[in-house]
C-alpha positions as CSV (number, residue, x, y, z in Angstrom):
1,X,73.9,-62.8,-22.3
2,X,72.5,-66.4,-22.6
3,X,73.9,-68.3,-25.1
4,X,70.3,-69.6,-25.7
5,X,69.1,-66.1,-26.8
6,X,71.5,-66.0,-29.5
7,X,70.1,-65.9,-33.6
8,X,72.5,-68.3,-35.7
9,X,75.5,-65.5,-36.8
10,X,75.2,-66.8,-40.1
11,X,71.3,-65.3,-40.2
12,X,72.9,-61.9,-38.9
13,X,75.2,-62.6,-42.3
14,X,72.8,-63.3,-44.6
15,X,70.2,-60.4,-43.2
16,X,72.7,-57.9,-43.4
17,X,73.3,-59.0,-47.0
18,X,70.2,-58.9,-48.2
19,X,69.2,-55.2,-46.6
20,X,72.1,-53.8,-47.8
21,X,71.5,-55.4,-51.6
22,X,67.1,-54.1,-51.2
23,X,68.1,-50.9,-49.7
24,X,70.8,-49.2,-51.3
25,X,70.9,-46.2,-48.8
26,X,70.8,-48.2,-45.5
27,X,73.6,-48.2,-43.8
28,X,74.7,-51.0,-41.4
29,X,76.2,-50.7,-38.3
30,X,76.7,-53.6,-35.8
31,X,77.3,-52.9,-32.0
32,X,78.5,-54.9,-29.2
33,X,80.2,-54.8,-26.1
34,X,84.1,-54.9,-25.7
35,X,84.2,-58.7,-24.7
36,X,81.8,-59.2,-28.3
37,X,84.3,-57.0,-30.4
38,X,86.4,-60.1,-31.8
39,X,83.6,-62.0,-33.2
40,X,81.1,-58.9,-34.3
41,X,84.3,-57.7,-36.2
42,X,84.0,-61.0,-38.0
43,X,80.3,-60.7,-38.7
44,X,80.8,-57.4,-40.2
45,X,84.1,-59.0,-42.0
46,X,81.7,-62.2,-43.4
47,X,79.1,-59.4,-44.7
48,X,81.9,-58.3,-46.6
49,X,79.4,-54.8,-48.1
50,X,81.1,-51.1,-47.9
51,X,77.9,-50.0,-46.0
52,X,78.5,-52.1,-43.2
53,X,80.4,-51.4,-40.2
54,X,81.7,-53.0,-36.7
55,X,81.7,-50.8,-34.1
56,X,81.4,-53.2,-31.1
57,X,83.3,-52.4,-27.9
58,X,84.1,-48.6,-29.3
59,X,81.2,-46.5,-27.6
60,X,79.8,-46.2,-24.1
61,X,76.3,-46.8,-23.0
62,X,75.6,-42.7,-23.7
63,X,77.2,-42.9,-27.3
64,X,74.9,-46.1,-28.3
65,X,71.8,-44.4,-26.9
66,X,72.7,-41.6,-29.2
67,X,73.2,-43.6,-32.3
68,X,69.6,-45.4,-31.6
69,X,68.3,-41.7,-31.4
70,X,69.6,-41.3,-35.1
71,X,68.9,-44.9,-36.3
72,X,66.0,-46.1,-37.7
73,X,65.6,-49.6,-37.1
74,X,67.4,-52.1,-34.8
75,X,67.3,-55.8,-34.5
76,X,68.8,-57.8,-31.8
77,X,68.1,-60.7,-29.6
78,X,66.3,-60.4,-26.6
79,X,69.0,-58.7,-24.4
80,X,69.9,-55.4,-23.2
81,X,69.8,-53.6,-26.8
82,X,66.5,-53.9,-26.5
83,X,65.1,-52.2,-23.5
84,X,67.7,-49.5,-24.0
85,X,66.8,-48.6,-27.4
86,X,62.9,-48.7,-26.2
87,X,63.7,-45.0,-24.4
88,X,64.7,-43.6,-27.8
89,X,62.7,-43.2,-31.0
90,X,63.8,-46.1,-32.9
91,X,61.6,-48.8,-34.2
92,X,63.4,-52.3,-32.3
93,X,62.9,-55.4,-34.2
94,X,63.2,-58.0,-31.1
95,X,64.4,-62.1,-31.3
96,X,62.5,-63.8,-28.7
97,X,63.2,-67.9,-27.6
98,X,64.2,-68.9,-24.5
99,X,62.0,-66.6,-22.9
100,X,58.6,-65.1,-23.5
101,X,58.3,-61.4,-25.1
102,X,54.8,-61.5,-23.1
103,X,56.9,-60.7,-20.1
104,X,60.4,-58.9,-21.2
105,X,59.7,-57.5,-24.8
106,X,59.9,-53.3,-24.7
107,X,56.5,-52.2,-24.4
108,X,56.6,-49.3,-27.1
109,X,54.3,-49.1,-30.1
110,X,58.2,-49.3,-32.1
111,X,58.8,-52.6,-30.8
112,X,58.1,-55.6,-32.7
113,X,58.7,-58.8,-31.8
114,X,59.5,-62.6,-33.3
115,X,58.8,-65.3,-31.5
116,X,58.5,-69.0,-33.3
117,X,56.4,-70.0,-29.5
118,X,57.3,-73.6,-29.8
119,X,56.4,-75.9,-27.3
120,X,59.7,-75.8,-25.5
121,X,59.5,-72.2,-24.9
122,X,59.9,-70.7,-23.1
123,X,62.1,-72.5,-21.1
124,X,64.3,-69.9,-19.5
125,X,62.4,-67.5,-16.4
126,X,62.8,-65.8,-13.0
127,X,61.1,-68.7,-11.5
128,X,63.6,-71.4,-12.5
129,X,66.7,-68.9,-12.3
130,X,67.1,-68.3,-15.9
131,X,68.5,-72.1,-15.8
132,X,67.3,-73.9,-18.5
133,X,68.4,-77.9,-19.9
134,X,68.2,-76.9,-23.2
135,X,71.5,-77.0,-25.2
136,X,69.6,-76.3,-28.8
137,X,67.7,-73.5,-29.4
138,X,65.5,-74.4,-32.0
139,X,63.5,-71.9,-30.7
140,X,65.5,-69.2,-31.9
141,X,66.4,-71.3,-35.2
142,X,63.0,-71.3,-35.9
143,X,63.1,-67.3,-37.0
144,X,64.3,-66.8,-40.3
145,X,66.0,-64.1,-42.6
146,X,62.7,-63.8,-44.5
147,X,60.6,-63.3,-41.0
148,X,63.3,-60.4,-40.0
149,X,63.8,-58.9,-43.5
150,X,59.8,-58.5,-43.7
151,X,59.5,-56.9,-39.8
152,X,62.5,-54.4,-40.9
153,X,61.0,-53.0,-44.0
154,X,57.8,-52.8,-42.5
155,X,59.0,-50.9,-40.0
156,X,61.0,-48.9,-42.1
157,X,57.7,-48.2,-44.7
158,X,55.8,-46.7,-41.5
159,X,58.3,-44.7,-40.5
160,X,58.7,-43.0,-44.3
161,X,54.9,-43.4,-44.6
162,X,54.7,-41.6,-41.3
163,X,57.1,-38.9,-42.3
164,X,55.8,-38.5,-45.8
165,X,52.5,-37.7,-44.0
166,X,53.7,-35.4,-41.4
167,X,55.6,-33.4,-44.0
168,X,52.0,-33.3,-46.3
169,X,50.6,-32.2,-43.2
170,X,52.7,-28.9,-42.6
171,X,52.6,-27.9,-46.5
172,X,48.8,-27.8,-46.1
């Protein structure tokens, strides 16, 4: 993944925090890939909350795509995550910088997408082969806990709002 596309770890910290304090029955589980195990086991060691959990580098492509089919929400960067979790039923919060989420955000009515737009972005694309000068990406600094926070339990509100009204609709 480009380094560019990363959000500040610390924001990951202090997100994971703060849903696990509002929402006392969501549950926490950060994913990675084998090579990303070392330092998403110290994310989920910073967070430092019994309803968190690392399980980067532990489950196969088939395995994740199972867990986004029981999951509610997921928020990543814009990377692979993403696109994957867009076949499956979960709502995907998306962090967008170096590139734009007009071209390469999932295209499902569950995806929602952050994107600050600032005038260096996007600065990463196909036509300048994903090379970009930029060694600060304020565009991704730019998204902040509150901004992510706010797209999760909205998402999480219409999916219990949209539950709570299928389950009306059957007892009618």
């Amino acid at each position: 993944m480009l380094p560019l596309r990363k959000w500040p770890q610390e924001r990951y910290a202090a997100l994971a925090r703060r849903l696990a304090e509002e929402l006392p029955d969501l549950c926490l589980l950060l994913t990675g890939a084998p090579d990303e195990a070392e330092p998403v086991n110290a994310l989920a060691k910073s967070i430092n909350h019994p309803r968190c959990l690392s399980i980067a580098g532990l489950t196969s492509l088939r395995q994740l795509l199972v867990l986004y089919g029981l999951a509610e929400v997921l928020v990543t960067n814009d990377s692979g995550p993403a696109h994957f979790a867009a076949i499956t039923e979960i709502d995907v919060v998306s962090l967008f910088g170096p590139e734009t989420p007009g071209l390469f955000a999932p295209q499902t009515p569950r995806s929602h997408v952050l994107w600050a737009g600032i005038a260096c972005s996007p600065c990463v694309s196909a036509f300048n082969d994903r090379q970009s000068a930029c060694t600060n990406n304020l565009c991704m600094q730019h998204i902040t806990v509150d901004q992510v926070f706010a797209k999760v339990v909205g998402a999480l509100r219409r999916r219990t709002d949209a539950a709570a009204a299928a389950t009306a609709a059957t007892s009618s």
